[in-house]
MDAnalysis code that builds the backbone (N, CA, C; Angstrom):
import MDAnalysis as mda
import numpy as np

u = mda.Universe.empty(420, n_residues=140, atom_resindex=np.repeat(np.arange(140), 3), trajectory=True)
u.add_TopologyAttr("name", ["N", "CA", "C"] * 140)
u.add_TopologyAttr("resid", np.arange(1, 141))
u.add_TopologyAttr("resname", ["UNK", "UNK", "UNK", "UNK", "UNK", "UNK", "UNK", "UNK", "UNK", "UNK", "UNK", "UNK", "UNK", "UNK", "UNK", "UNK", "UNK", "UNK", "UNK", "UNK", "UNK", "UNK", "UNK", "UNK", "UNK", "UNK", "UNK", "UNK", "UNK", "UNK", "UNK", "UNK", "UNK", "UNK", "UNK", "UNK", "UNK", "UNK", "UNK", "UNK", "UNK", "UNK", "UNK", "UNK", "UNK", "UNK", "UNK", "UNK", "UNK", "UNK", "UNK", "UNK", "UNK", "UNK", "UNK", "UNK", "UNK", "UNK", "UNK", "UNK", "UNK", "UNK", "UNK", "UNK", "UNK", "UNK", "UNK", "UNK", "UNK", "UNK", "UNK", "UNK", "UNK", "UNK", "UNK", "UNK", "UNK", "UNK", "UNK", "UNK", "UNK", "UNK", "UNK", "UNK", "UNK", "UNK", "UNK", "UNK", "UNK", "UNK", "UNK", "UNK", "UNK", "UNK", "UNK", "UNK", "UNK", "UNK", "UNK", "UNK", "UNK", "UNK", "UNK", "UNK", "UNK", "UNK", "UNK", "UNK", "UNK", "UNK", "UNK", "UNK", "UNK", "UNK", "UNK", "UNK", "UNK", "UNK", "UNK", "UNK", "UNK", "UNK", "UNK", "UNK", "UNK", "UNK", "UNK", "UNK", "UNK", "UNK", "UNK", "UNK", "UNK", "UNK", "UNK", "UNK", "UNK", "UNK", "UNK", "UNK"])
u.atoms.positions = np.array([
    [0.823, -1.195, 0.000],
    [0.000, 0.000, 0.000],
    [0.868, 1.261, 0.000],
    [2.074, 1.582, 0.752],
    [3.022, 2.569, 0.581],
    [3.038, 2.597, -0.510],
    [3.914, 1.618, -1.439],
    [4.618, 1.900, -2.390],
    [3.484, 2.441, -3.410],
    [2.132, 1.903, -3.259],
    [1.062, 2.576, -4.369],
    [1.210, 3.947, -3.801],
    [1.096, 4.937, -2.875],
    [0.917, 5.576, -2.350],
    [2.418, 6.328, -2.965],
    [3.340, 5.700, -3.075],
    [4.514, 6.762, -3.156],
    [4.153, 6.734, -4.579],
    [4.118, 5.585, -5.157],
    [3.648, 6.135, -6.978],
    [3.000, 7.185, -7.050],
    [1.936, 6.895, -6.758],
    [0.838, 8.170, -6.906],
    [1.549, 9.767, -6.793],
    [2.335, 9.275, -5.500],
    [3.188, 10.907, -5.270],
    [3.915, 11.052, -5.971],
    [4.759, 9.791, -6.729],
    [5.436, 10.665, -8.012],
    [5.078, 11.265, -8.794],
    [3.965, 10.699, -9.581],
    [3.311, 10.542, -10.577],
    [2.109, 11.531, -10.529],
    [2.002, 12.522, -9.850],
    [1.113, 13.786, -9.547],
    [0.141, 13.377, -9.520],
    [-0.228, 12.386, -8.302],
    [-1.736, 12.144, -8.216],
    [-2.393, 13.185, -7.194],
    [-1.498, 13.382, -6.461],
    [-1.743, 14.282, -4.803],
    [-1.839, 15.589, -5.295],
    [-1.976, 16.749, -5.142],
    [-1.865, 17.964, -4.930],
    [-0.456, 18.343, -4.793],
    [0.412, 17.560, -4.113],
    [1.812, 18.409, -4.297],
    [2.330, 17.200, -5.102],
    [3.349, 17.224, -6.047],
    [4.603, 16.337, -6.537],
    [5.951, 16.994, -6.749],
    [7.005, 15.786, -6.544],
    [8.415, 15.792, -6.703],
    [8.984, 16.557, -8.309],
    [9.839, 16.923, -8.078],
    [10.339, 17.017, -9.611],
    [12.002, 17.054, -9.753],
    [12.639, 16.434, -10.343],
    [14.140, 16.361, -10.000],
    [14.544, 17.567, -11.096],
    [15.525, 18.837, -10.408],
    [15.781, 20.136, -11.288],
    [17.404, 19.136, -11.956],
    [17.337, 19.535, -13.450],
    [18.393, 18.712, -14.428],
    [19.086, 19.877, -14.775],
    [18.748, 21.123, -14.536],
    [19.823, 22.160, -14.922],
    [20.387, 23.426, -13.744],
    [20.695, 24.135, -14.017],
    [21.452, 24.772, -12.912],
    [21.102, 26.470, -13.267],
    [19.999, 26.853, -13.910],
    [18.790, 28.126, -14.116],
    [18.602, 28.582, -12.783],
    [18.520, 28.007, -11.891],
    [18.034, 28.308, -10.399],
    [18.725, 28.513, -9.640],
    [20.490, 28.078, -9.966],
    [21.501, 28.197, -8.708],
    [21.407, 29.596, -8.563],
    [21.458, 30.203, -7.237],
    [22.477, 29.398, -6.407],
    [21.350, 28.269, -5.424],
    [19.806, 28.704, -5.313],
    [18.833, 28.361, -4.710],
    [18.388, 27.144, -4.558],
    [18.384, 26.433, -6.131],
    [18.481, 25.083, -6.572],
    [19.424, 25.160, -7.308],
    [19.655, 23.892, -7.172],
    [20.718, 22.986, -7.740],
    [19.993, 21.503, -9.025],
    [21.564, 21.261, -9.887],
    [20.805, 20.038, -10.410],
    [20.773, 18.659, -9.163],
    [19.603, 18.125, -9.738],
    [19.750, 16.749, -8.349],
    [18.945, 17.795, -6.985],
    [18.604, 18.485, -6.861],
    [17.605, 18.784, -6.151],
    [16.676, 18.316, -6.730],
    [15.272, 18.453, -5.539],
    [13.871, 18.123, -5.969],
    [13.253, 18.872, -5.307],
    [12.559, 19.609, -6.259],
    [11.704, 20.326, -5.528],
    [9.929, 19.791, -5.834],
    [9.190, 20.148, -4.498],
    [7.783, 19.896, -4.284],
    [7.209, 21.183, -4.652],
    [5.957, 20.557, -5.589],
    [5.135, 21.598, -6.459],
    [3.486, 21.384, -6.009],
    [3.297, 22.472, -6.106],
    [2.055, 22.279, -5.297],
    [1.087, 22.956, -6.527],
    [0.095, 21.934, -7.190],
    [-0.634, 22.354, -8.139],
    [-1.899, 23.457, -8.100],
    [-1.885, 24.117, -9.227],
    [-2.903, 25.123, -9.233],
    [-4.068, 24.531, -9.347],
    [-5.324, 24.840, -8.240],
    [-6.202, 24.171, -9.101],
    [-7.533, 24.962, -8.851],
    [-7.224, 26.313, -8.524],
    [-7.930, 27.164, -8.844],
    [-7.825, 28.767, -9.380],
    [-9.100, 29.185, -10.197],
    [-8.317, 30.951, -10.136],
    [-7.783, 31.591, -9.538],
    [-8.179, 31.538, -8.182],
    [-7.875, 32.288, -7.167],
    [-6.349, 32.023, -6.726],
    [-6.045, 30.676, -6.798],
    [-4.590, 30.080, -6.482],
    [-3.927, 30.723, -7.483],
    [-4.444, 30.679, -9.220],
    [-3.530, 31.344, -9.822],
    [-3.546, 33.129, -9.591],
    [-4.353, 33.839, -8.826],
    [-4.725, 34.784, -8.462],
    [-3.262, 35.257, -7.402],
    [-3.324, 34.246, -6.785],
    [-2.515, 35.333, -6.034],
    [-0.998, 34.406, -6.391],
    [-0.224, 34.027, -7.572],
    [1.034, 33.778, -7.834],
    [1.608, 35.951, -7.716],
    [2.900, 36.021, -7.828],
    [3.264, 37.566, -7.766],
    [4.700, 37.592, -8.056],
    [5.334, 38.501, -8.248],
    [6.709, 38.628, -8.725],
    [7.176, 38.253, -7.209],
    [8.251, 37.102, -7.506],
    [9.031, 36.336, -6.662],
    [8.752, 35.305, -6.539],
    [7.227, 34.633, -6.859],
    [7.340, 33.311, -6.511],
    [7.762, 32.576, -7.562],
    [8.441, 31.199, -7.309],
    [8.750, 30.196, -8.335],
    [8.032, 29.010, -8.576],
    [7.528, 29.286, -9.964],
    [6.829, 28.478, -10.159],
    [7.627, 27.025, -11.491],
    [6.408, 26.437, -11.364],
    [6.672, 25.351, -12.260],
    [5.729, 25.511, -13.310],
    [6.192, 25.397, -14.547],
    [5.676, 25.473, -16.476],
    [5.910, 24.350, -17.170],
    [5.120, 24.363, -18.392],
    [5.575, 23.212, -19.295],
    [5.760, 24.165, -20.758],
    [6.594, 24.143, -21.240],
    [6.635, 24.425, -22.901],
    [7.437, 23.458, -23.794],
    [6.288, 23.173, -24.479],
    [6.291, 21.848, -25.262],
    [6.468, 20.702, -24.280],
    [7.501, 19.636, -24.516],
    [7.471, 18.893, -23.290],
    [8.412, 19.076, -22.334],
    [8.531, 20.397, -22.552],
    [9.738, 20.512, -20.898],
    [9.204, 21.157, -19.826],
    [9.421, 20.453, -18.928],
    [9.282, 20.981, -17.615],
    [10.180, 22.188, -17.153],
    [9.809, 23.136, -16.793],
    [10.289, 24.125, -16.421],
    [9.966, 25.127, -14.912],
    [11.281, 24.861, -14.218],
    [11.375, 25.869, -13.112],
    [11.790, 27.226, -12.952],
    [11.465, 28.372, -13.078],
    [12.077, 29.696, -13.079],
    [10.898, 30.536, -12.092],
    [11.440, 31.606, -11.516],
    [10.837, 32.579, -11.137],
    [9.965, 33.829, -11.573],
    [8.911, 34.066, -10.963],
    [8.620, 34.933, -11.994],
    [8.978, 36.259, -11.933],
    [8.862, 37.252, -12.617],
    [9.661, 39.129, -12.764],
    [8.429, 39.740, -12.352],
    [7.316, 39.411, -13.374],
    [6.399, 40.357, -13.394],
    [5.640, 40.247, -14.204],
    [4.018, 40.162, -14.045],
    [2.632, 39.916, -14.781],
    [2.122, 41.095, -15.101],
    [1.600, 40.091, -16.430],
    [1.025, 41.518, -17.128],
    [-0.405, 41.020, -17.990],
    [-1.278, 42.226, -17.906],
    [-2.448, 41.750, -17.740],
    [-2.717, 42.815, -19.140],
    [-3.401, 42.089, -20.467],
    [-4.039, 43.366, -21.441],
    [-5.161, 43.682, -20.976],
    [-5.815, 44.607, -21.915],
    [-7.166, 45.440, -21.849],
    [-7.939, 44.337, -21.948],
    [-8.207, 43.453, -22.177],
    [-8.826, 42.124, -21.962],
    [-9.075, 41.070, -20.712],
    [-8.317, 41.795, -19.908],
    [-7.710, 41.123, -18.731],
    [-6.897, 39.624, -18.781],
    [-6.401, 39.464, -19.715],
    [-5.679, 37.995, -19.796],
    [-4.351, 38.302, -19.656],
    [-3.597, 37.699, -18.596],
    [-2.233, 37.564, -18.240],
    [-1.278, 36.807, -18.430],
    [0.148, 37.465, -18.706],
    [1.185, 36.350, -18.935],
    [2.153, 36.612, -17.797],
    [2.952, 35.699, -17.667],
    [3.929, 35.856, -16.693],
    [5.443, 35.969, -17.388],
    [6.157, 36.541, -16.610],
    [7.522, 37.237, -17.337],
    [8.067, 36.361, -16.364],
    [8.983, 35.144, -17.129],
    [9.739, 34.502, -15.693],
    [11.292, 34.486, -16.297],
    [12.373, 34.180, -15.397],
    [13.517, 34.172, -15.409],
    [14.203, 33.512, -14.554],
    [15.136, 32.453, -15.196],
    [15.885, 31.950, -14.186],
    [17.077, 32.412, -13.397],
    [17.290, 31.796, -11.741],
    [18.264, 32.906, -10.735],
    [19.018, 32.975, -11.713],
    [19.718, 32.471, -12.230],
    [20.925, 32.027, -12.669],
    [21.463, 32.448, -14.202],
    [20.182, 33.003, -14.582],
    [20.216, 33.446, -16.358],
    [20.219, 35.247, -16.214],
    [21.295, 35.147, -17.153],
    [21.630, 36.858, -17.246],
    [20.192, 37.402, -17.586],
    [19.393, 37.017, -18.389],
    [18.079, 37.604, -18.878],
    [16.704, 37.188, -18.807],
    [15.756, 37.465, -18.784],
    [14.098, 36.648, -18.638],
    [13.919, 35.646, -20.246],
    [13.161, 35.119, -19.812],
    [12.425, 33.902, -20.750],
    [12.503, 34.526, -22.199],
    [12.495, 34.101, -23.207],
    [12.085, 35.010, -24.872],
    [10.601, 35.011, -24.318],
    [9.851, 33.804, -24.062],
    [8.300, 34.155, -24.476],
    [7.763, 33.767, -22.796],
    [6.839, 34.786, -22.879],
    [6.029, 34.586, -21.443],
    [5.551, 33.717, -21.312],
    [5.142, 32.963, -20.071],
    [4.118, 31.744, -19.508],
    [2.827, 32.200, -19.633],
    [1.879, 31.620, -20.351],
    [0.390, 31.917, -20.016],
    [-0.140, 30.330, -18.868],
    [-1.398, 31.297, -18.575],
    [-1.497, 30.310, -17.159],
    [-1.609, 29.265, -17.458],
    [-2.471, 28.426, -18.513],
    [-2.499, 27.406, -19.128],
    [-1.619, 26.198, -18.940],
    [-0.036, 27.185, -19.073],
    [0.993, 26.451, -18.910],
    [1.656, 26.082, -17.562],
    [1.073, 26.955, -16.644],
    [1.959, 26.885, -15.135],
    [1.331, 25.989, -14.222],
    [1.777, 24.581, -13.676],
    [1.740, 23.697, -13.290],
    [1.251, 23.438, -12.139],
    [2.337, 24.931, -10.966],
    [1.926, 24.977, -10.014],
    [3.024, 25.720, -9.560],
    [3.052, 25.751, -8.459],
    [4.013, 26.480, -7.679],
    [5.100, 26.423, -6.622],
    [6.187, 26.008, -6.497],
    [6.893, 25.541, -5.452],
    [6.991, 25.759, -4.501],
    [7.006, 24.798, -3.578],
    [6.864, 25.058, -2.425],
    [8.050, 24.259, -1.195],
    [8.777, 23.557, -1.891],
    [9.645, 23.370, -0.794],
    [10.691, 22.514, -1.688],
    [12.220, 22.961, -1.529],
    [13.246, 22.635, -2.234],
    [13.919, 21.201, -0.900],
    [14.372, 20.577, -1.624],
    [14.766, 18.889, -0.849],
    [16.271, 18.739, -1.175],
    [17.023, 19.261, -1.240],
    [18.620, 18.995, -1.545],
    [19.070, 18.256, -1.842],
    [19.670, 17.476, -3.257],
    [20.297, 16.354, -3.025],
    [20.063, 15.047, -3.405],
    [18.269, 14.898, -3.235],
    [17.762, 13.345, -2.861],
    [17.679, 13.279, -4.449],
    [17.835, 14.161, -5.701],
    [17.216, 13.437, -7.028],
    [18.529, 13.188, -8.270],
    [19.888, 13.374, -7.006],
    [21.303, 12.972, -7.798],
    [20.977, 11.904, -8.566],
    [20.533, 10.261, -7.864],
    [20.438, 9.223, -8.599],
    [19.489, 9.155, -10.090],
    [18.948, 10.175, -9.830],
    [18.085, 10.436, -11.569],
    [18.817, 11.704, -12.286],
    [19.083, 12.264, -11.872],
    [20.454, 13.109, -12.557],
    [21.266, 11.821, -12.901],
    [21.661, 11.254, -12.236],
    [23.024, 10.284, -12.903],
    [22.191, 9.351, -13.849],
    [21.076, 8.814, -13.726],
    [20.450, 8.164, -14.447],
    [20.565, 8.661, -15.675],
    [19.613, 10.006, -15.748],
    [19.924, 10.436, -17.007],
    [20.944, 10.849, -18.088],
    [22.216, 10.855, -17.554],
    [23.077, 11.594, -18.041],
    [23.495, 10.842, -18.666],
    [23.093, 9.452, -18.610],
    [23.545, 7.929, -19.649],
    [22.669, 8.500, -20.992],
    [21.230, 8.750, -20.756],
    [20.253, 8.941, -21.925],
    [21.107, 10.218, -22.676],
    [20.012, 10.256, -23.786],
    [20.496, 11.783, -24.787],
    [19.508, 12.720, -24.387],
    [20.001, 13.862, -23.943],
    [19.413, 15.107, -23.504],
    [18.602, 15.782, -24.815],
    [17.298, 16.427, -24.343],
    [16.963, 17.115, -25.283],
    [17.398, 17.837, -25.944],
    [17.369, 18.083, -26.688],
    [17.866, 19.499, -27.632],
    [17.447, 20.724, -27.381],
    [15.994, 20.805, -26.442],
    [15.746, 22.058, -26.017],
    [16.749, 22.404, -24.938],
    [16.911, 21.585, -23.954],
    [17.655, 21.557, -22.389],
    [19.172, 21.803, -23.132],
    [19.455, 21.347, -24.117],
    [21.085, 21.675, -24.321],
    [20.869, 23.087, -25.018],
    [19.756, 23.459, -25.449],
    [20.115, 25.279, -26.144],
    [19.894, 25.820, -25.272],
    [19.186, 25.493, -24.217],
    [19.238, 26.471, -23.191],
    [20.479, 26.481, -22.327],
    [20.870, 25.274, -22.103],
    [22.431, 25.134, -21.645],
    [23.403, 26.201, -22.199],
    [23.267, 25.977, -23.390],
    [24.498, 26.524, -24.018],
    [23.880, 28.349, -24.021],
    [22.937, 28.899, -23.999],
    [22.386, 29.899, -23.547],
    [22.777, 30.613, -22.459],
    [22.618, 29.537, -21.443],
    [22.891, 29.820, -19.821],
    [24.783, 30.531, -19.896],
    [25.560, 29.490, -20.601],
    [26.313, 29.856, -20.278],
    [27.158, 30.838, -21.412],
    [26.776, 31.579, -22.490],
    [26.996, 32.943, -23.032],
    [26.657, 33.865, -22.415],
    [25.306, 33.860, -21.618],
    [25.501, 35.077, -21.030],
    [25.978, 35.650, -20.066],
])
């Protein structure tokens, strides 16, 4: 019964899930091989009160993505995007998060415990998105 129970918690059945960070956008705060716990949006109001500083979690295309946000912006329509940026990146995102995309919101960083899937992966071939942003990270 645990172990169904810890699936589930991987596997975002609960309200909060794990996520192992694979790049280093977040140092000095996170690290790769951290894991941080995300606590899903699952209402307006939750996405209501996200604000410049909190860090949230996104998806574009199929990457998972951790960065902070700068600052929301709302048109004459009232529909908002979020301006996010990682600690660690000289500059903000090219294209804003619309809410659609934001997962949820972090809520508590775990140090350490998601090395063994960092090392896991580093056998596989990395995306091609995660390596342009790599190579991004470190021009600027």
């Amino acid at each position: 019964m645990c172990a169904v129970a810890f699936y589930w918690f991987c596997i975002g059945v609960f309200p909060v899930y794990p996520t192992v960070i694979l790049t280093g956008s977040m140092e000095p705060g996170i690290h790769p091989g951290d894991v941080i716990l995300v606590r899903k949006l699952s209402s307006e109001e939750e996405l209501d009160m996200l604000s410049a500083g909190t860090v949230i979690s996104y998806h574009r295309d199929k990457i998972s993505i951790t960065h902070r946000i700068l600052e929301i912006r709302e048109d004459e329509a009232g529909n908002r995007q979020f301006i996010t940026k990682g600690d660690n990146n000289a500059s903000a995102d090219a294209a804003p998060v619309s809410p659609n995309q934001i997962a949820g919101r972090v809520i508590r960083v775990v140090p350490r415990i998601g090395i063994p899937v960092l090392l896991l992966n580093s056998s596989r071939e990395v995306p091609e998105e995660i390596q342009r942003g790599l190579r991004e990270e470190k021009t600027e």
